[in-house]
C-alpha positions as CSV (number, residue, x, y, z in Angstrom):
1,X,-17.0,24.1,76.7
2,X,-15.2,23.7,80.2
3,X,-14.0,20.0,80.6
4,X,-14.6,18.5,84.2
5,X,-13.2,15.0,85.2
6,X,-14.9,13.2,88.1
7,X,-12.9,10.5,89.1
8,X,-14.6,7.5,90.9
9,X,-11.4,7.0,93.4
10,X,-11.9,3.4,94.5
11,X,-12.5,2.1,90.8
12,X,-9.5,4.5,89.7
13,X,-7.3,2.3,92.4
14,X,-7.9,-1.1,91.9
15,X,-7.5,-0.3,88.1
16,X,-4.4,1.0,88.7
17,X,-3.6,-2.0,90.8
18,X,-4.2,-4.6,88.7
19,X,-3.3,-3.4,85.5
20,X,0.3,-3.1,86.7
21,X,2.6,-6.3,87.4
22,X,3.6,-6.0,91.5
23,X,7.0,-4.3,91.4
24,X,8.7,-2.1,94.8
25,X,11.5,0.3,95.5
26,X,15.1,-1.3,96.9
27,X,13.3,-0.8,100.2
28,X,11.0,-2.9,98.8
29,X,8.1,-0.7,99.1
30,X,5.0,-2.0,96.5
31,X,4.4,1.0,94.8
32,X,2.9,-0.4,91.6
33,X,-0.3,1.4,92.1
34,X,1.7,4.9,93.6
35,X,2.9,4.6,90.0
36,X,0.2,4.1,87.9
37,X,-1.8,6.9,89.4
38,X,1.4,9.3,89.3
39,X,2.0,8.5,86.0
40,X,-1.5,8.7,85.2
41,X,-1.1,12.9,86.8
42,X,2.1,13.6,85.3
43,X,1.9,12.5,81.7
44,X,-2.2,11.4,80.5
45,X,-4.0,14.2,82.7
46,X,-1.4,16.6,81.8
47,X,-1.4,16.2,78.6
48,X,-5.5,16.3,78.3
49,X,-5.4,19.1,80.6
50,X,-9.0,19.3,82.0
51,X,-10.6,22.4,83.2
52,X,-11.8,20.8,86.3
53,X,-10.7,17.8,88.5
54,X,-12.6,16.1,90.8
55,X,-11.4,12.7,93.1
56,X,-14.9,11.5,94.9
57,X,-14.6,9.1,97.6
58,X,-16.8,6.1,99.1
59,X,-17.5,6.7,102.9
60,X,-15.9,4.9,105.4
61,X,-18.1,2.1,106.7
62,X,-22.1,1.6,106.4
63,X,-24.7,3.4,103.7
64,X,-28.4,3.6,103.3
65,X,-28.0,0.5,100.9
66,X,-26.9,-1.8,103.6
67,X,-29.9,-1.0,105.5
68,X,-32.0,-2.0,102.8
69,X,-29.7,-5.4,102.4
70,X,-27.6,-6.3,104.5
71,X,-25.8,-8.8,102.4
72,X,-24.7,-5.2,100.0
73,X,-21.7,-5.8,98.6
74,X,-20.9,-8.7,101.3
75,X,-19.4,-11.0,98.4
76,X,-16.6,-8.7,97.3
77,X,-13.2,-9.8,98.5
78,X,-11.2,-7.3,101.1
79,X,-8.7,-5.5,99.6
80,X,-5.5,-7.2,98.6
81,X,-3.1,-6.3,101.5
82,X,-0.2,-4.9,98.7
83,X,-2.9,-2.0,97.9
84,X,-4.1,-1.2,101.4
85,X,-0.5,-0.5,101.9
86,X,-0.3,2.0,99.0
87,X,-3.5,4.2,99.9
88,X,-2.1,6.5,102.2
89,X,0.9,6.6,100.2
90,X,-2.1,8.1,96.9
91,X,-3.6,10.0,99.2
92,X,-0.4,12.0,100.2
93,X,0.7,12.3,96.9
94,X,-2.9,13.4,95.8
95,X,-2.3,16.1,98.6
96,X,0.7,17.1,97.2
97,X,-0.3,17.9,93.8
98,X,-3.0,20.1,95.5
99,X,-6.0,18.5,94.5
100,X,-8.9,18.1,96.9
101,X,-11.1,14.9,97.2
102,X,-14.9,15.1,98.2
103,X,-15.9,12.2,100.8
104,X,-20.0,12.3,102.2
105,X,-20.9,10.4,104.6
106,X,-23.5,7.7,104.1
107,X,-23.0,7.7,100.1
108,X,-21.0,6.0,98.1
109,X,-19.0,7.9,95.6
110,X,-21.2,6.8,92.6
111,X,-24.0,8.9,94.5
112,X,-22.1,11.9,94.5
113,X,-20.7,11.4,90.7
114,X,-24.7,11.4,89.9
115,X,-25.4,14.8,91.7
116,X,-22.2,16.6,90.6
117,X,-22.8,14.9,86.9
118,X,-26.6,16.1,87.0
119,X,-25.6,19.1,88.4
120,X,-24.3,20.3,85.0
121,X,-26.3,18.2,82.6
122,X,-28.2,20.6,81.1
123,X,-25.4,23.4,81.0
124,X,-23.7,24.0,77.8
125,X,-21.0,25.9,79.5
126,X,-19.8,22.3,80.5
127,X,-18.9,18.9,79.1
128,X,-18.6,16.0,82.0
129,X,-16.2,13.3,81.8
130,X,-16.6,10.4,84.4
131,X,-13.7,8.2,85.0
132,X,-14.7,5.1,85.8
133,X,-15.3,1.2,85.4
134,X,-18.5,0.9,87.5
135,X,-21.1,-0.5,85.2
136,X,-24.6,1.9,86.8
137,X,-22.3,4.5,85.9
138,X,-22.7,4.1,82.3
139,X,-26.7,5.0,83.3
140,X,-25.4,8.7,83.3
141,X,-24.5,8.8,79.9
142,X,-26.0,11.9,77.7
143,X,-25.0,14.2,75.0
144,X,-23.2,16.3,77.9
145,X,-21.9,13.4,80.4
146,X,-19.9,10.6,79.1
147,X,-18.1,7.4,80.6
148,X,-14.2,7.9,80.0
149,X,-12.0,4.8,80.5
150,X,-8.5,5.9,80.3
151,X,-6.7,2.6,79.4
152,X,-8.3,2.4,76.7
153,X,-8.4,6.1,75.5
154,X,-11.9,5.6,74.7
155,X,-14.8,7.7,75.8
156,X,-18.4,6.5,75.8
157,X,-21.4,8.2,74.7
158,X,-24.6,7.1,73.9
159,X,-24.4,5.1,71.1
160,X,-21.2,3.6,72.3
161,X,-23.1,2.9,75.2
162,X,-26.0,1.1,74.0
163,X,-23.5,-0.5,71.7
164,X,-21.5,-1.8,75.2
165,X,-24.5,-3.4,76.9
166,X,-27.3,-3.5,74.3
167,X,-29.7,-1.4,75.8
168,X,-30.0,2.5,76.2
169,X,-28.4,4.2,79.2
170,X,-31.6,4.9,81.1
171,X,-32.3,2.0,81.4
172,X,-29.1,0.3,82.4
173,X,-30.1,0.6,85.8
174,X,-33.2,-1.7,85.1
175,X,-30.8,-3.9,83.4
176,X,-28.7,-4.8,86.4
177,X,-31.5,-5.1,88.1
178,X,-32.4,-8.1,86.5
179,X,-28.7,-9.5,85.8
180,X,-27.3,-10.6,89.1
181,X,-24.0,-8.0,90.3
182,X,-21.7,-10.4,91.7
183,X,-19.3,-7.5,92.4
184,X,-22.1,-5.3,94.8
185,X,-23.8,-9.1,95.5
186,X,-27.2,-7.3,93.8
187,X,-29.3,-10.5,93.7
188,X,-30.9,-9.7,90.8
189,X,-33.8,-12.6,88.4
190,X,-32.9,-15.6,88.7
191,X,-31.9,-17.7,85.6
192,X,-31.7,-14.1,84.3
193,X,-28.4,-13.8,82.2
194,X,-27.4,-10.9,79.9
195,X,-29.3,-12.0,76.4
196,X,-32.3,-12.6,78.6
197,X,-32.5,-9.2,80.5
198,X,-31.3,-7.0,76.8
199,X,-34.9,-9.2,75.6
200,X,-36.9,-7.9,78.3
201,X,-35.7,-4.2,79.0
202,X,-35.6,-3.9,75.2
203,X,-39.6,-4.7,74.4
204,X,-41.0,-3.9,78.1
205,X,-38.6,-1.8,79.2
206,X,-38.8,-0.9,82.9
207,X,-38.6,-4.0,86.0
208,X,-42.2,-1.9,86.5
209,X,-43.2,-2.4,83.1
210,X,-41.9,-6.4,83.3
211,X,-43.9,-6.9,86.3
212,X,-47.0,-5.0,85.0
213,X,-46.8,-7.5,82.1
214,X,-46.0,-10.7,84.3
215,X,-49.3,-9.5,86.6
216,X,-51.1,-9.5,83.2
217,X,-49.9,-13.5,81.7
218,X,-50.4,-14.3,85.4
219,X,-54.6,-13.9,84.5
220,X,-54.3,-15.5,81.4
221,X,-53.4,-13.0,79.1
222,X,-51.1,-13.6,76.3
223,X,-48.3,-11.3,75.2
224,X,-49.9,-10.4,72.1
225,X,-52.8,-9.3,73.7
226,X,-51.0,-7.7,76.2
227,X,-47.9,-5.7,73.9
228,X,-50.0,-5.4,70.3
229,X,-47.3,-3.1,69.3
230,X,-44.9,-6.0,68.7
231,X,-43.9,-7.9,65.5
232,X,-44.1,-11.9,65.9
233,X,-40.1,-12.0,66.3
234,X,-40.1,-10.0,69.3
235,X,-43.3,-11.8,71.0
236,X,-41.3,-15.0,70.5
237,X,-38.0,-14.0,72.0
238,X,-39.8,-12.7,75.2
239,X,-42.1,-16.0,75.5
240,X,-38.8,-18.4,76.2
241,X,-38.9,-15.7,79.3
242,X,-43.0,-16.6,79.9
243,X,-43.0,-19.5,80.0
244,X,-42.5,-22.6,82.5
245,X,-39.7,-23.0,85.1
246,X,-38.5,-19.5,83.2
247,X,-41.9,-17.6,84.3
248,X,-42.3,-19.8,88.1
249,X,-38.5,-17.5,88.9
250,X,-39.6,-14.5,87.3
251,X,-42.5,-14.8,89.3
252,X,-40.7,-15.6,92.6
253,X,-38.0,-12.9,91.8
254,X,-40.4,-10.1,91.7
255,X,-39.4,-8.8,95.5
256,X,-35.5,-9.3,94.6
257,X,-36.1,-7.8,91.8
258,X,-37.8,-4.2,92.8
259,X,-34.8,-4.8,96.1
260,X,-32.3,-5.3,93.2
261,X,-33.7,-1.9,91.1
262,X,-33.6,0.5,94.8
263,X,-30.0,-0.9,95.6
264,X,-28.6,-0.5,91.8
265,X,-30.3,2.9,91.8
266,X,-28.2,5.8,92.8
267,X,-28.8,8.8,94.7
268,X,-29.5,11.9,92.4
269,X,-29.7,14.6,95.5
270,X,-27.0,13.9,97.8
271,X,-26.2,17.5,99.9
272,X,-23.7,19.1,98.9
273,X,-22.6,22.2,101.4
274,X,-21.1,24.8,99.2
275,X,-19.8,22.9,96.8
276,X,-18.4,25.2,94.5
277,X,-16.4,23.8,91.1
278,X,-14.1,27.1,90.9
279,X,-13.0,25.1,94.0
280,X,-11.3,22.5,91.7
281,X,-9.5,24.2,89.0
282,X,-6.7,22.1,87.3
283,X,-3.6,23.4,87.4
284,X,-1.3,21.5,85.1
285,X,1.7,23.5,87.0
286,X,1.2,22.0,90.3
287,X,1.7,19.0,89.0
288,X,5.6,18.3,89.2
289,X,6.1,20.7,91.6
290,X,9.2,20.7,94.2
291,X,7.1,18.6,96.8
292,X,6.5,16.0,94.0
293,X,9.6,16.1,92.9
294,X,11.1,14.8,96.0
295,X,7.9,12.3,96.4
296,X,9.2,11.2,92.7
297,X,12.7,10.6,93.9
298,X,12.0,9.4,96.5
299,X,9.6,6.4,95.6
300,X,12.2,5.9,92.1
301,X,10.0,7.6,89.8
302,X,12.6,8.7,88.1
303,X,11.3,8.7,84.6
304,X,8.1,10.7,85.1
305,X,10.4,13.4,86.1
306,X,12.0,12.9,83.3
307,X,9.0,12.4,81.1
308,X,7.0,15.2,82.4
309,X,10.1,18.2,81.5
310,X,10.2,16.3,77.9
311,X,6.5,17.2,77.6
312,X,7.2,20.4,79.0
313,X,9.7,21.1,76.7
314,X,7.9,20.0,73.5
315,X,5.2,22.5,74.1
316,X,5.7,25.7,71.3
317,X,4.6,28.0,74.1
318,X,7.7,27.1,76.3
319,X,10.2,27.0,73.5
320,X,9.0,30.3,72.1
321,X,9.0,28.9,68.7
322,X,7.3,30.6,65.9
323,X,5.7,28.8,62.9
324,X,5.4,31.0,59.7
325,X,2.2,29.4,57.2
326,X,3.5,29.3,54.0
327,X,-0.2,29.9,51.7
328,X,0.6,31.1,48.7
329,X,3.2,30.7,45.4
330,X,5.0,33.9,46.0
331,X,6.1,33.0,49.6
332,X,6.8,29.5,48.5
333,X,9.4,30.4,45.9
334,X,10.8,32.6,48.6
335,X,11.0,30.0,51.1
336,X,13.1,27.6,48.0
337,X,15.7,30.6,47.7
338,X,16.2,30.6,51.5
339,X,16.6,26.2,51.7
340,X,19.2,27.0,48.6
341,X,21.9,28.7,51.2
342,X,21.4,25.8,53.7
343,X,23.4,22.7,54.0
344,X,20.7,21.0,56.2
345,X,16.7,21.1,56.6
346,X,14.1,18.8,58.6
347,X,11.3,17.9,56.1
348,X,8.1,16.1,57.0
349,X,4.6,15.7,55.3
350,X,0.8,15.4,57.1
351,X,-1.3,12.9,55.1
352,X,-5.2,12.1,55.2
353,X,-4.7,8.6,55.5
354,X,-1.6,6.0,56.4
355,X,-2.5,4.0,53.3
356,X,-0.4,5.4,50.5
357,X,-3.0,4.5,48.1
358,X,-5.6,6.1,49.9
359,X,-3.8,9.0,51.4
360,X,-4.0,12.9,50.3
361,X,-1.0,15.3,50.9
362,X,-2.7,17.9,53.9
363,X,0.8,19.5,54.1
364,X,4.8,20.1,54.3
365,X,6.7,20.9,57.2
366,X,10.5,22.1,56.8
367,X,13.0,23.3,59.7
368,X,15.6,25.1,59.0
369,X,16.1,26.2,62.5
370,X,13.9,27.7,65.7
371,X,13.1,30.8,63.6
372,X,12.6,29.2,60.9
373,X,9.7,26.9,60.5
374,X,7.4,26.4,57.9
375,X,4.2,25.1,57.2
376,X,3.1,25.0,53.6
377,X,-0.8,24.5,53.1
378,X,-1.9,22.4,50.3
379,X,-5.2,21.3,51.3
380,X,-6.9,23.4,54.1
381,X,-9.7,25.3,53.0
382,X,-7.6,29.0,53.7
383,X,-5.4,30.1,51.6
384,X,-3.3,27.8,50.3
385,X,0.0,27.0,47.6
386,X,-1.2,26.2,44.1
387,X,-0.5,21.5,43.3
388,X,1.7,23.2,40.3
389,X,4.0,25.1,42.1
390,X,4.6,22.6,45.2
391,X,5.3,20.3,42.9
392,X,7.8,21.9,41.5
393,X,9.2,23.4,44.9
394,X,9.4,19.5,46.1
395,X,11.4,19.0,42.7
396,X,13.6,21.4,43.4
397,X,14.7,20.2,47.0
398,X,14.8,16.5,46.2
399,X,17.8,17.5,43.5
400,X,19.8,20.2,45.7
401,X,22.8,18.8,47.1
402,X,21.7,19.4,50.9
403,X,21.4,16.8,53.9
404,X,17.5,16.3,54.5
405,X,16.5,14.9,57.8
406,X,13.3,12.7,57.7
407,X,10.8,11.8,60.5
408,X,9.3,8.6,57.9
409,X,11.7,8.5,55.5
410,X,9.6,5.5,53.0
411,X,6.3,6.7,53.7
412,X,7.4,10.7,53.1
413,X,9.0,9.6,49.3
414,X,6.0,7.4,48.4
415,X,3.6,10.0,49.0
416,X,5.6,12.7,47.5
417,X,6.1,10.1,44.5
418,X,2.6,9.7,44.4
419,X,1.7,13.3,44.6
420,X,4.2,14.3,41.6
421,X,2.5,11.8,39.7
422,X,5.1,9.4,38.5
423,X,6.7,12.2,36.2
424,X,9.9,13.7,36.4
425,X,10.4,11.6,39.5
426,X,14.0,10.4,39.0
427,X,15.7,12.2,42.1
428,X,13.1,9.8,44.2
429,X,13.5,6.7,42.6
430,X,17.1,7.5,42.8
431,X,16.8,7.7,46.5
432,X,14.7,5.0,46.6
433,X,17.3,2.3,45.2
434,X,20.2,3.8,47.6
435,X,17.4,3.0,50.6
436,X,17.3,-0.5,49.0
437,X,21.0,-0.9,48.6
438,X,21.5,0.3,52.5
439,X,18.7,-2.0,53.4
């Protein structure tokens, strides 16, 4: 499956912002945004290398929601003057890395995330990641389109969803519908809090389905007349919302609330002239290239620069580096005779677990230079070396008189200790009490 990122760009910024302590060049030029959105191109999105990249913008000025309410979003504080400053500075550098934005007027960018998202859905060819910390984002959530919050490396499906705000994605829009926004100033029930709304949406489910029931206790119904699918637990936890001072604002809400469900509801067919997403290929190249690097320099990014080539460097396609499997006795023993002429060798294992009780020996690596690299399988299901003759391979290496170079020196010894089974295992508790006399 292709991998698309949409990026909701005014979340994206004031993340960026506020996750980083204000810091500036010797000019002193805040660029503590400018940095956490280039580091966030030249190292994370480099290294995750999506197929597709696309930065969505809110229009400038008024939408359609302000005309339904004109107090939309009229609580939520201007932007903090240190981050005005750096948008142009974003936007430049966004230019320079040659990736186009999308901007339509009259929608906010979470309207055209919900289009383009829709858009591929249902297509198999695809998988959607949205990057973003709007909540009626998470509504988008499926098997195909997922919620991706990059601080935290953690992606959000449905079950991480539900697990997030307690009810299932299609329905978070009737969620905040109920529960006041204080960020878009979406007045929502009143008295309504979080526990409250999860009750409601949960065992009525839609604000229609709420106010279908609240028509119904209004002529004297009672909930189990009304909902006879529902255990006595449930009726109980939805009559503290049925009953007085609770019931007179659930009442009185109903026209904020069916305001609240239109404003928190976004637009699923938003025009989109030949949009076409072989428009925004990725190109991982263009990322440090010249332009940047002088942006780089020239703002003191000096260590992404730095950074990036690293990563460049590490990858086995640039260092045309060629890894032989080791899979079977035969080329195992040959592999031995070849470490018996050397003075030096890199040796590193790949475990199940990091608990040394727990963990199961995957494989070995060993380096003997860039030619010469080996991976001996032990537990893949292809063909692999037989526990009998890596044992005595490891053996064998652990008494020759050559330097070995560790990555995890203690936790590569215990596990080959564990693996040899506390026999013949001398040589490593040898090494062992040198580490404890250095220590």
């Amino acid at each position: 499956m292709k991998k698309i990122y949409l990026i909701d760009w005014n979340s994206f910024i004031y993340r960026m912002f506020f996750a980083l302590p204000e810091f500036a060049t010797k000019d002193w030029t805040i660029v503590n945004a400018l940095f956490g959105m280039a580091k966030f191109f030249a190292s994370s999105l480099v290294k995750e290398n999506p197929d597709y990249i696309v930065f969505i913008k809110d229009a400038h000025w008024e939408n359609f929601r302000h005309k339904l309410y004109s107090e939309y979003k009229a609580t939520r504080d201007r932007m903090p003057d240190n981050l005005r400053s750096q948008i142009s500075l974003i936007e430049e550098m966004i230019k320079k890395m040659w990736i186009d934005m999308v901007e339509i007027p009259g929608y906010e960018a979470d309207d055209v995330i919900w289009t383009l998202a829709r858009k591929f859905d249902w297509n198999t060819d695809f998988e959607v990641d949205i990057l973003t910390w709007d909540k009626d984002l998470y509504s988008l959530v499926s098997n195909n389109i997922k919620i991706y919050d990059t601080m935290k490396k953690k992606k959000f499906w449905p079950i991480e969803t539900k697990e997030k705000f307690l009810v299932e994605p299609k329905l978070i829009i009737d969620y905040l519908s109920i529960v006041w926004d204080k960020a878009d100033n979406i007045p929502g029930i009143d008295w309504f809090w979080p526990a409250k709304a999860v009750d409601l949406i949960n065992y009525i489910w839609t604000v229609e389905s709420i106010y279908d029931v609240v028509s119904e206790v209004v002529s004297w119904k009672t909930l189990e007349e009304i909902l006879p699918n529902l255990d006595e637990i449930s009726i109980k936890k939805l009559q503290t919302c049925f009953k007085w001072k609770t019931f007179e604002k659930l009442v009185s809400s109903r026209n904020d609330a069916f305001l609240s469900k239109k404003l928190a509801t976004i637009e699923l067919n938003v025009e989109l002239d030949n949009f076409e997403i072989e428009n925004y290929l990725f190109k991982p190249d263009s990322i440090l290239n010249q332009d940047i690097i002088e942006f780089f320099e020239k703002y003191e990014f000096n260590s992404l620069i730095w950074e990036n080539w690293i990563n460049k460097l590490q990858l086995w396609r640039d260092l045309w580096l060629k890894v032989h499997i080791i899979n079977n006795d035969e080329n195992l023993d040959k592999l031995l005779e070849s470490i018996k002429k050397e003075t030096k060798i890199v040796l590193d294992t790949e475990t199940t677990w990091l608990d040394i009780i727990k963990a199961e020996l995957v494989w070995v690596s060993i380096y003997l230079d860039d030619k010469r690299i080996y991976y001996i399988n032990r537990f893949h299901k292809w063909d692999r070396v037989s526990d009998v003759k890596l044992k005595s391979f490891l053996k064998s290496i652990l008494e020759l008189d050559i330097l070995i170079v560790w990555h995890n020196i203690k936790y590569d010894l215990e596990i080959i200790e564990s693996f040899l089974s506390n026999k013949n295992t001398s040589k490593v508790e040898d090494i062992f009490w040198q580490i404890s006399l250095a220590i």
